[in-house]
C-alpha atoms as an extended CHARMM CRD file, in Angstrom:
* protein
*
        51  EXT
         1         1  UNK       CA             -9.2390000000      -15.6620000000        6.7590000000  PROA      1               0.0000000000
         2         2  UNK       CA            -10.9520000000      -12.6720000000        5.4970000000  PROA      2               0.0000000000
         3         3  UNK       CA            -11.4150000000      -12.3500000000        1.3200000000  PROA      3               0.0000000000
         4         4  UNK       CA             -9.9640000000       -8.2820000000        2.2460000000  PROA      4               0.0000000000
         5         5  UNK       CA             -6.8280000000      -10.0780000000        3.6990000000  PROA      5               0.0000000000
         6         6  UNK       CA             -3.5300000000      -11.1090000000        2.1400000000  PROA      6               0.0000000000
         7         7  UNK       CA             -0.0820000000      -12.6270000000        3.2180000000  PROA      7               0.0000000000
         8         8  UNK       CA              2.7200000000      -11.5470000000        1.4310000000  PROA      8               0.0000000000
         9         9  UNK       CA              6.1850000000      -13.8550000000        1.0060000000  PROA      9               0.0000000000
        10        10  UNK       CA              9.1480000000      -11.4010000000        0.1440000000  PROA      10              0.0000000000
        11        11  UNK       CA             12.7250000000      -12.4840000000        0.3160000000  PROA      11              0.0000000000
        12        12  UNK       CA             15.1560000000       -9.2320000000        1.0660000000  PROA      12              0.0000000000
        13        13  UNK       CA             18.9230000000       -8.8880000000        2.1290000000  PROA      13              0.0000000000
        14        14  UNK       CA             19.2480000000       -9.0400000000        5.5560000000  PROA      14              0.0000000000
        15        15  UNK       CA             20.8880000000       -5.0400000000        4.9570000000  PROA      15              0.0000000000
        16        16  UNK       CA             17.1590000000       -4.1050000000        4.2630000000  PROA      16              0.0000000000
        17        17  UNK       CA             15.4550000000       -2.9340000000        7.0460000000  PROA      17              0.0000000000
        18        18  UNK       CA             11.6990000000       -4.3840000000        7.0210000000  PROA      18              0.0000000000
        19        19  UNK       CA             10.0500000000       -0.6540000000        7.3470000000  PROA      19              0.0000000000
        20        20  UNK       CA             11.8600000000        0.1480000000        3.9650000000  PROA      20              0.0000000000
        21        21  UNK       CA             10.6800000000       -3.0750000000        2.3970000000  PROA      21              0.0000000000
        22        22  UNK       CA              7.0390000000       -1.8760000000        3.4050000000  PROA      22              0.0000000000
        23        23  UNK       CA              7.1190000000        1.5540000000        2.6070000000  PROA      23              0.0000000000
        24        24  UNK       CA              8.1350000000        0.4050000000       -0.7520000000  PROA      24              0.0000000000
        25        25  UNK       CA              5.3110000000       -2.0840000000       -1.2040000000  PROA      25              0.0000000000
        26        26  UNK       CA              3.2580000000        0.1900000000       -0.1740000000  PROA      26              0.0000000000
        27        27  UNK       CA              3.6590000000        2.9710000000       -1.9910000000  PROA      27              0.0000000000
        28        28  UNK       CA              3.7470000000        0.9610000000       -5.5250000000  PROA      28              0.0000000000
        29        29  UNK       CA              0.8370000000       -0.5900000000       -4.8880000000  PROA      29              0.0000000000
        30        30  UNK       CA             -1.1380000000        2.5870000000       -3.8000000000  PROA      30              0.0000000000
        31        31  UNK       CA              0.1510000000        4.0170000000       -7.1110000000  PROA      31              0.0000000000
        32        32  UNK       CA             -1.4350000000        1.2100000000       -9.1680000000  PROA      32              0.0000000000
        33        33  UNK       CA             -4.2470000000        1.1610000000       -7.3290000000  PROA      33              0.0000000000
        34        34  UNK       CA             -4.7940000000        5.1680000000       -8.1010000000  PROA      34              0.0000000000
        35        35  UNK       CA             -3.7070000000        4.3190000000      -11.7210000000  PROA      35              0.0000000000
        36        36  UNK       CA             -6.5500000000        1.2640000000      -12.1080000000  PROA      36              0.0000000000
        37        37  UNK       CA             -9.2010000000        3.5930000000       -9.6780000000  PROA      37              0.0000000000
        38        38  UNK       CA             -8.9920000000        7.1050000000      -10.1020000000  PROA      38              0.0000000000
        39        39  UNK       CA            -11.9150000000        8.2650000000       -7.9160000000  PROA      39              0.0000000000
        40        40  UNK       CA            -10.1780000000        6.5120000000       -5.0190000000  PROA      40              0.0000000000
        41        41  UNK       CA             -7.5350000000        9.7890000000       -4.6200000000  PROA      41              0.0000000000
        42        42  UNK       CA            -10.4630000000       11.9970000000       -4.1630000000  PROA      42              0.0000000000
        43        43  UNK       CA            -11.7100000000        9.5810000000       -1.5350000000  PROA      43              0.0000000000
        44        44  UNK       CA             -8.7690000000        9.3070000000        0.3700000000  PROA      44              0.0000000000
        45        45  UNK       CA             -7.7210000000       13.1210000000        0.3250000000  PROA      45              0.0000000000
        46        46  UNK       CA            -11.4570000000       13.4670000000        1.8260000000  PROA      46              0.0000000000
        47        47  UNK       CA            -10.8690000000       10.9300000000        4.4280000000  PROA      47              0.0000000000
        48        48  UNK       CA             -7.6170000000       12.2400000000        5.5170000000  PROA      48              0.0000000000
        49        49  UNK       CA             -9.1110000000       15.2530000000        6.1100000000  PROA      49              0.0000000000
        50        50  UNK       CA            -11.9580000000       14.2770000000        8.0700000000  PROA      50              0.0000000000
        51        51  UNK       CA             -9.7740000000       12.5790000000       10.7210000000  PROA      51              0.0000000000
């Protein structure tokens, strides 16, 4: 297993489709990640750009 790797054990109704359940985990955790490390929305914007 990598150290840059996690698993992730969520229990969901089975009503919740599994792209929703992502999309929200992902977004919250991008948003604390941008609250903790600010420089990392500059480096992103510039990486999204670049591709």
């Amino acid at each position: 297993m990598k150290p840059d790797h996690i698993h992730v054990f969520v229990d969901v109704p089975q009503t919740a489709a599994s792209c929703d359940v992502v999309r929200t985990f992902k977004d919250i955790s991008a948003i604390e990640l941008f609250k903790a490390f600010p420089q990392l929305i500059q480096f992103c914007r510039m990486r999204y750009f670049m591709v």
